[in-house]
C-alpha positions in Angstrom: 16.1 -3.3 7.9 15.7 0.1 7.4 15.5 1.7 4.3 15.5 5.6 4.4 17.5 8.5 5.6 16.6 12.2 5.9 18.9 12.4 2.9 16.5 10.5 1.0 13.6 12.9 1.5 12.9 16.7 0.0 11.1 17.6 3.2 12.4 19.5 5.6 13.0 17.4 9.3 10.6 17.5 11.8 7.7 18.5 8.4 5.3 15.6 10.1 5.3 16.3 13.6 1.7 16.0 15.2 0.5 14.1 12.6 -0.9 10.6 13.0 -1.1 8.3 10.2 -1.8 4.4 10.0 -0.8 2.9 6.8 -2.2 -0.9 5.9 0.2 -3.5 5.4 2.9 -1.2 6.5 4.9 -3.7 8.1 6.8 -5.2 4.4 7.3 -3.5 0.8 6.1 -0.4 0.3 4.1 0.3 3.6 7.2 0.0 6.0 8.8 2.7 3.1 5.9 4.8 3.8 6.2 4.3 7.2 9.8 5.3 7.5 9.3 8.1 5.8 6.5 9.7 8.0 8.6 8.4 11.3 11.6 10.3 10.0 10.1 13.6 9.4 8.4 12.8 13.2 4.6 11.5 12.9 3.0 9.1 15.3 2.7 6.3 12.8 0.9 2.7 13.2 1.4 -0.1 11.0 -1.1 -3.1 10.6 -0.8 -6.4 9.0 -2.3 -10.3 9.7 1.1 -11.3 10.8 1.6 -9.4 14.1 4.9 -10.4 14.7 6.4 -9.3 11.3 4.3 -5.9 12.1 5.7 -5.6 15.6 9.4 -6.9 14.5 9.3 -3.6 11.6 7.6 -1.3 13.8 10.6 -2.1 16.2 13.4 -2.3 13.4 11.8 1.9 12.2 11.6 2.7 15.9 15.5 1.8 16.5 17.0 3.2 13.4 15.1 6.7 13.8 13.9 7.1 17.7 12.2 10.2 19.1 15.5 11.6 20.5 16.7 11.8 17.0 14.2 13.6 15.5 12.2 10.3 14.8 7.9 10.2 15.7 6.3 6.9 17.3 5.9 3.5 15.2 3.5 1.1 16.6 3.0 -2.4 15.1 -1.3 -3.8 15.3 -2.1 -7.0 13.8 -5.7 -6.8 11.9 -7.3 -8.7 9.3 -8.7 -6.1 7.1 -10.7 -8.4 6.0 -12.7 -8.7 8.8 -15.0 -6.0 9.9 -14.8 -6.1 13.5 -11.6 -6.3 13.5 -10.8 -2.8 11.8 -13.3 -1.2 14.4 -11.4 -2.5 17.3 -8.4 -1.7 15.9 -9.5 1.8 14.8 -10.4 2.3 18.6 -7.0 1.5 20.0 -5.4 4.0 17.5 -8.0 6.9 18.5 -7.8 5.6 22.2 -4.3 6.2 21.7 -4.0 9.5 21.1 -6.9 10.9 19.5 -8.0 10.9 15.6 -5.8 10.2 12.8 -4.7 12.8 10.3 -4.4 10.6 7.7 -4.6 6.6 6.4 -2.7 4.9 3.9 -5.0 2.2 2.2 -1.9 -0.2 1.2 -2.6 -3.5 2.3 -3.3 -5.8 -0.6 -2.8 -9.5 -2.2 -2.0 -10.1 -5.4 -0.9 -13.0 -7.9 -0.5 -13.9 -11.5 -3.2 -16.6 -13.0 -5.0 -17.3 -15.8 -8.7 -16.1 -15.2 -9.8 -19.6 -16.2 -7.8 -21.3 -13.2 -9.1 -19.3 -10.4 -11.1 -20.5 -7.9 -13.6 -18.3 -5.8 -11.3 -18.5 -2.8 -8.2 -17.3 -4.9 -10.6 -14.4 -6.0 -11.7 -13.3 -2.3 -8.4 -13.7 -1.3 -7.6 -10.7 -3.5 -10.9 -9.0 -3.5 -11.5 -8.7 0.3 -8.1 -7.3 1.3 -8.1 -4.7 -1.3 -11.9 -4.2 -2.4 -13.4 -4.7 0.8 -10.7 -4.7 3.5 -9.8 -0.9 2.1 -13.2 0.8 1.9 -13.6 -0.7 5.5 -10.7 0.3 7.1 -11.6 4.4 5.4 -15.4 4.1 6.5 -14.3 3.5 9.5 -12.0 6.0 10.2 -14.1 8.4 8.4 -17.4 8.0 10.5 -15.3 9.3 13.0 -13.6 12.3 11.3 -17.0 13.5 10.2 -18.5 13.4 13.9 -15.3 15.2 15.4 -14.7 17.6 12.5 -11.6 16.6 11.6 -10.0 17.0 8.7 -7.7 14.1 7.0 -6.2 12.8 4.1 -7.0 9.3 2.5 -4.0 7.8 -0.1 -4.9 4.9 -1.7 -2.4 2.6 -3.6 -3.4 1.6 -6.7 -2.2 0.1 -10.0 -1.7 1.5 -13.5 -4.4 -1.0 -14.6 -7.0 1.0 -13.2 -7.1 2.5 -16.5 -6.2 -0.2 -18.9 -7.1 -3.1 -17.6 -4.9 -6.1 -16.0 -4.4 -9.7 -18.2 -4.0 -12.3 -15.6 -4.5 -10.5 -12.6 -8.5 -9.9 -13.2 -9.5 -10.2 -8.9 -6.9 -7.2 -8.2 -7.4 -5.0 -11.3 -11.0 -4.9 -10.9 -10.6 -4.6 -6.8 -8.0 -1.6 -7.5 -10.5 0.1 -10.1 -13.1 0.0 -8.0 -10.6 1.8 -4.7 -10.2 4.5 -7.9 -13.8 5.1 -8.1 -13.9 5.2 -4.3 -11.2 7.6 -4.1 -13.1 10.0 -7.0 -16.8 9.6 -5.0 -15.4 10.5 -1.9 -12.7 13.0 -2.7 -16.5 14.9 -3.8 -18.8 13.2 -1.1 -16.4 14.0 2.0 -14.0 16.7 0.5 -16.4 19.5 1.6 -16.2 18.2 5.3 -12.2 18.5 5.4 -11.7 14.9 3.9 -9.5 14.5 1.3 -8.8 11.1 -1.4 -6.3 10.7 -3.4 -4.3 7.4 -4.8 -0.7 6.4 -6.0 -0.7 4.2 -9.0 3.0 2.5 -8.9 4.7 1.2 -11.7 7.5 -1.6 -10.8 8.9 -1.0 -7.5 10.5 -5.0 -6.7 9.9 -6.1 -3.2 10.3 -9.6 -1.8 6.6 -10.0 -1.2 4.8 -8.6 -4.3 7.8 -10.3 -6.9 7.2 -14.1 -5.3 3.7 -14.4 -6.7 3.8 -11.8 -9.7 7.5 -12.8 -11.3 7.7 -16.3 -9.6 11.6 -17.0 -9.7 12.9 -14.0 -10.3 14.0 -12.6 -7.5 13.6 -8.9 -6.9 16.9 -7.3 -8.9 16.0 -4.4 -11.1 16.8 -5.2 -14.6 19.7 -2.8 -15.8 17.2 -1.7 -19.4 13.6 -2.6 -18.9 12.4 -1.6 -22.4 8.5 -1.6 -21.2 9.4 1.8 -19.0 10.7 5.0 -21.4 13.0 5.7 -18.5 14.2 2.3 -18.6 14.2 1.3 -15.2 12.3 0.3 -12.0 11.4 2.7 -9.1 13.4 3.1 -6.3 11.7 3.8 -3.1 12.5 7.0 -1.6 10.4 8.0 -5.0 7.3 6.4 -3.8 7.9 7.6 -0.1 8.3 11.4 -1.3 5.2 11.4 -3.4 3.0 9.8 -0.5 4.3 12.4 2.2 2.8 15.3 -0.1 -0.2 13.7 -0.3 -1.0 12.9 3.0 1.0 16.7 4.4 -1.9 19.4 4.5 0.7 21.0 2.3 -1.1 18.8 -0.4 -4.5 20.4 0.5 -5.9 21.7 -3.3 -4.9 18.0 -4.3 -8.5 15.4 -4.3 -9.4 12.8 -6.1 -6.7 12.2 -7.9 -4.9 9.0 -9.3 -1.0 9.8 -9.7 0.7 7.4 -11.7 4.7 6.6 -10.3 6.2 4.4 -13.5 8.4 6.1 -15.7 5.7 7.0 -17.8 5.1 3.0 -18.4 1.3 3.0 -18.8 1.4 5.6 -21.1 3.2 3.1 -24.2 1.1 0.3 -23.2 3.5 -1.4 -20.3 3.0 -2.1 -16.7 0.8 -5.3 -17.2 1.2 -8.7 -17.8 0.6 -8.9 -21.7 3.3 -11.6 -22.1 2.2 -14.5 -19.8 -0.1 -15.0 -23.2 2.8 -16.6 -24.8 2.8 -19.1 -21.8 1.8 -22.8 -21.8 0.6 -25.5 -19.3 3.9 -25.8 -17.9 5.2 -22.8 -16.7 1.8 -22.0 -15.5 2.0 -25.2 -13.4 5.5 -23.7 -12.3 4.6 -20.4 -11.2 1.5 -21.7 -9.1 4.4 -24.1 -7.7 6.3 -21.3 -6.8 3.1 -19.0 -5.1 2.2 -21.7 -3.2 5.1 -21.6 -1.6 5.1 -17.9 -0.7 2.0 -18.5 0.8 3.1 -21.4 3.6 6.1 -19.1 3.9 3.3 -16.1 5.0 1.3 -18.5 7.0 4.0 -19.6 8.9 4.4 -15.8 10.3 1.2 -15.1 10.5 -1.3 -13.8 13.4 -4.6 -15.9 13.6 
């Protein structure tokens, strides 16, 4: 379902007309937020994701609750594995052949669990490391090959994780993927920003959705806690927060902003939370519990999922 209004945005209607944007992974969590948000405020907007039909089924949900005649841009729902090369390029080809070039991506697609480092495998590690490592600086070469040749100017967003700068305690594969989108976003915020190309990135702190909760707090559900005492303003983030803060990065009314890494936690990170530091006091057992319960996210996704 839907999750925005106008009402929930500072920008004036109608602010994102003309612009094109594709956010990654836009079809769940966060990226369908995103998307909402640039639909409302009227941008041509395409999602992508390996499970087509949950794409297509969101892309149709943002299209009914916020159509053209009401103000609302275009949604359109691509299935892609970002982690495959030739994929993205054909992708990127139907977007451009479309309409013409983007104006701005939205590097959100990601994978992420909770394990002990010493119980990965090399599959559970390129799982993680592909999507968001790989998959993202993939998905903005390819789109910015073309920008450069056509002279078009653009604006990368990147979403990251507060342990860019502090590290992440069982969830090595996706901190050190996410660190290394922050040093992509800093080289190329210098490398392409002369040519009109801007990078930036959006370090969230907790903002519970059904997807990320299921394999990083395995059974519990995705409620905000009424006092989290690991956040100074004591509670999680709500999304029309996140959606706000992405629109004025990817707006050209954003333009002085590159290479930056924006943190979005209630000031979390800065006493220390935001990680996982307390799985240390777990044991066999509710480690054997939690990988019960992420397997069984993971049929659930397979199930739904585009080959």
């Amino acid at each position: 379902m839907a999750e925005l209004t106008q009402d929930d945005l500072m920008f004036r209607k109608g602010l994102m007309k003309g612009q094109r944007i594709l956010i990654t992974g836009g079809g769940t969590g966060l990226g369908k937020v995103m998307a909402e948000a640039c639909l409302i405020l009227g941008a041509e907007v395409y999602i992508c994701g390996r499970r087509g039909g949950v794409v297509e089924a969101a892309a149709k949900d943002l299209t009914d609750a916020h159509p053209p005649e009401k103000g609302g841009g275009k949604c359109v729902g691509i299935a892609c594995d970002i982690r495959v090369p030739e994929a993205i390029a054909e992708m990127i080809d139907t977007v451009w052949a479309d309409g013409g070039a983007l104006t701005g991506l939205v590097n959100n697609a990601a994978g992420n669990f909770i394990s002990r480092t010493e119980d990965l495998s090399p599959r559970g590690f390129d799982a993680i490391a592909n999507i968001v490592f790989r998959g993202s600086f993939f998905v903005s070469q390819e789109c910015g090959k073309r920008w450069l040749k056509e002279g078009k100017h653009a604006s990368v967003v990147s979403i990251l994780t507060t342990w860019v700068w502090h590290g992440g305690p069982f969830t090595v594969p996706s901190a050190m993927s996410k660190a290394g989108l922050n040093v992509m976003t800093q080289s190329l915020a210098v490398e392409w920003g002369s040519r009109g190309i801007r990078f930036n990135a959006i370090a969230p702190g907790p903002f519970p959705t059904e997807g990320a909760w299921a394999r990083l707090n395995p059974g519990a559900g995705t409620a905000s806690e009424k006092k989290d005492p690991t956040i100074p303003l004591g509670r999680n983030g709500e999304m029309r927060e996140l959606a706000n803060l992405a629109v004025y990065l990817l707006d050209p009314g954003s333009a002085y902003v590159n290479g930056q890494t924006i943190a979005i936690d209630g000031g979390s990170h800065l006493q220390g939370g935001g990680g996982f530091n307390r799985l240390s006091e777990w044991g066999d057992a509710e480690w054997e519990a939690a990988r019960s319960s992420i397997q069984s996210a993971n049929e659930k996704d397979r199930a739904q999922r585009t080959v």
